[in-house]
C-alpha positions in Angstrom: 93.0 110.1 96.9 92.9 114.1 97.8 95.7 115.8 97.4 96.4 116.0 100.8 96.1 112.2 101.2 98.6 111.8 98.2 101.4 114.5 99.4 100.9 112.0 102.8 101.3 109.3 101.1 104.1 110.1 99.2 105.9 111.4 102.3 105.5 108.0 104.3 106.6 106.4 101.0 109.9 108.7 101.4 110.4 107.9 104.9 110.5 104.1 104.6 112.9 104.0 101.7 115.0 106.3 103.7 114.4 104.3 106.3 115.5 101.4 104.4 118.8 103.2 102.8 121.0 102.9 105.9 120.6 99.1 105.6 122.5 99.6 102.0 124.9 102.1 103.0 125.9 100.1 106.5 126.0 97.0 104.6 128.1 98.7 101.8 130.5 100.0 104.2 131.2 96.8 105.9 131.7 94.7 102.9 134.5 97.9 102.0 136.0 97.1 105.7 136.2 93.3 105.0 136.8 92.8 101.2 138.9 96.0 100.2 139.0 95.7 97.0 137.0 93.3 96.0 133.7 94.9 97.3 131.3 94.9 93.6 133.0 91.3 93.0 131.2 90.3 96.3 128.0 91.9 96.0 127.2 90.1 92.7 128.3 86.9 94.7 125.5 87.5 96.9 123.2 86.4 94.1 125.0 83.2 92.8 124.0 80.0 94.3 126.5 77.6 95.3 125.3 73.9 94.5 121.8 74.9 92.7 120.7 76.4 89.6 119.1 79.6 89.9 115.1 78.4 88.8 116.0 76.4 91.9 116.5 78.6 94.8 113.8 81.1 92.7 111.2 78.2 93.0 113.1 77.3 96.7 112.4 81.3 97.8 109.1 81.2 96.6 107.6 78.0 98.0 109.2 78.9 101.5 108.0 82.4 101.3 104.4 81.0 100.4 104.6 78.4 103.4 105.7 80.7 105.5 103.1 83.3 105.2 100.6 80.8 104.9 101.3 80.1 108.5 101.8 83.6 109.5 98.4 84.9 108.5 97.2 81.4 109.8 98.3 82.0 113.3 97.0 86.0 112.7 93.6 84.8 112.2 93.4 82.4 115.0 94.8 84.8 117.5 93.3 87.2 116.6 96.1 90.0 117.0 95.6 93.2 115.5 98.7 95.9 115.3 98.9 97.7 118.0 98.5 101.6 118.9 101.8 102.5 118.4 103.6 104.6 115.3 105.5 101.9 114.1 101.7 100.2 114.0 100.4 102.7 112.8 102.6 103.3 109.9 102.3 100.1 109.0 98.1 100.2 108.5 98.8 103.4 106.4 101.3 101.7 104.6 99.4 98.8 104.0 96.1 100.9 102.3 97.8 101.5 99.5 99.1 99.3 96.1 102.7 101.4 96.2 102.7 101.0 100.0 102.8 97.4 100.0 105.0 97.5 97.2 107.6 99.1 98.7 107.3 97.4 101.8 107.8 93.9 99.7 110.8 94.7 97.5 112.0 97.1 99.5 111.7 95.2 103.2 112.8 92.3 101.1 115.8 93.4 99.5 117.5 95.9 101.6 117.1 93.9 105.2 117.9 90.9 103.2 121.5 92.4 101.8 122.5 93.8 105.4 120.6 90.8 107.5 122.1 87.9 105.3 124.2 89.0 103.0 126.4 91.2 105.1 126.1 89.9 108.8 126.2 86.8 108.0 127.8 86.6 104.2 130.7 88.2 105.6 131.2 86.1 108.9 130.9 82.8 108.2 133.0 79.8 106.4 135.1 79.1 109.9 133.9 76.5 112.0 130.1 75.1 111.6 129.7 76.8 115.4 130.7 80.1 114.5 128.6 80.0 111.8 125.7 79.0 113.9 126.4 81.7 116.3 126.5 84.1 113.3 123.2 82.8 112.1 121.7 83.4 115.7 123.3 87.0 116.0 122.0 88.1 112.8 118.7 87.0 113.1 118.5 88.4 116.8 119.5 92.1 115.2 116.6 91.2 112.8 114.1 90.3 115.6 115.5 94.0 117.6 114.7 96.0 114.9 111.0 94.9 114.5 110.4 95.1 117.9 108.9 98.7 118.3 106.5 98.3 115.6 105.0 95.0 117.3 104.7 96.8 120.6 103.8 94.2 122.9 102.6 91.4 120.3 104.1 88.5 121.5 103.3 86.4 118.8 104.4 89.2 116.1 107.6 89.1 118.1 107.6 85.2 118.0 106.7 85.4 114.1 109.3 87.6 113.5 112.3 85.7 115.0 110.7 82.4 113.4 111.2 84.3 110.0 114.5 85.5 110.1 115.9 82.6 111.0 114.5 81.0 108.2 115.4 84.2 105.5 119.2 83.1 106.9 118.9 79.8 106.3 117.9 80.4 103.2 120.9 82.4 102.5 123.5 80.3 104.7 122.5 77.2 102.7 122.4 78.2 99.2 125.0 81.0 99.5 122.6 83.4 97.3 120.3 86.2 98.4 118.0 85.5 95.9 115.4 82.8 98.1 115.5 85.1 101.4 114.7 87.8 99.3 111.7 86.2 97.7 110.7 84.5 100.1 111.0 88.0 102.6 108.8 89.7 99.9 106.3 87.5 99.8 105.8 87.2 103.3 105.6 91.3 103.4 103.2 90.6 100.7 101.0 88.3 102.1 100.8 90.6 105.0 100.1 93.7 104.0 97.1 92.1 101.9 95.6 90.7 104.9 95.8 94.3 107.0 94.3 95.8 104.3 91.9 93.8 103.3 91.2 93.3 107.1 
């Protein structure tokens, strides 16, 4: 890598985690809003399982996260889509040419949309009636899906793919009450997919 190549890449590596860092700091503030006082108590919540052990929901996160971009890449392939021409795309396939690049975009994607997505928008709204709690799900994952919509310019399946997935990262979280199997299983989807683009 020139050293032009590497000052690039280390600047599109800087603007995804601070692209990532409002999810943290928006998600931080709302769990301030609605648990005053009790704010680090409920963060480490996030990570405690309620009826499972934790080699559970680990094993849980990573065979749905497997399964999931099994079929991912499966439809990929058979479709044929490519990323399109936009720079959301196009970030994306620069992102995805390097090792760090698809690091970050696994435990970074992973994590931080996980903690605001789930852990916040829905973490913090549910436990009233099963229908708000559906309704919650829904929301959140629709906020998910809007996000992800300017990078899949027009890909109707990447926008299918990526509703399909959120809804299953929160029901992940709704179910076992701990971030830990959306997060895995968000990582290794953004892992599986940035292997295939660069390798294709």
């Amino acid at each position: 890598m020139s050293e032009l190549s590497a000052r690039q890449h280390n600047k599109l590596l800087i603007q995804i985690m601070l692209g990532l860092m409002p999810f943290l700091i928006l998600g931080v503030v709302l769990i301030a809003i609605f648990q005053w006082g009790s704010i680090i108590p409920y963060i480490l919540s996030l990570f405690v399982p309620n009826d499972m052990s934790f080699l559970e929901v680990t094993l849980l996160g990573l065979i749905v996260g497997t399964i999931v971009v099994a079929v991912s890449v499966a439809l990929i392939v058979k479709t044929k889509i490519e990323l399109p021409q936009s720079e959301g795309g196009e970030m994306i396939l620069h992102l995805m040419k390097t090792p760090s690049g698809i690091a970050v975009s696994s435990l970074g994607g992973g994590f931080f949309e996980e903690f605001f997505f789930r852990g916040v928008l829905i973490g913090l709204f549910v436990g009233y009636t099963p229908v708000v709690d559906g309704i919650v799900v829904i929301l959140s994952t629709l906020l998910f899906w809007l996000i992800h919509i300017p990078q899949y310019k027009g890909i109707y399946l990447a926008y299918g793919l990526v509703f399909f997935n959120g809804l299953i990262f929160a029901l992940l979280f709704y179910f076992t009450e701990s971030l830990i199997p959306s997060i895995l299983a968000h990582a290794i989807y953004n892992l599986g997919i940035g292997i295939y683009f660069r390798r294709k």
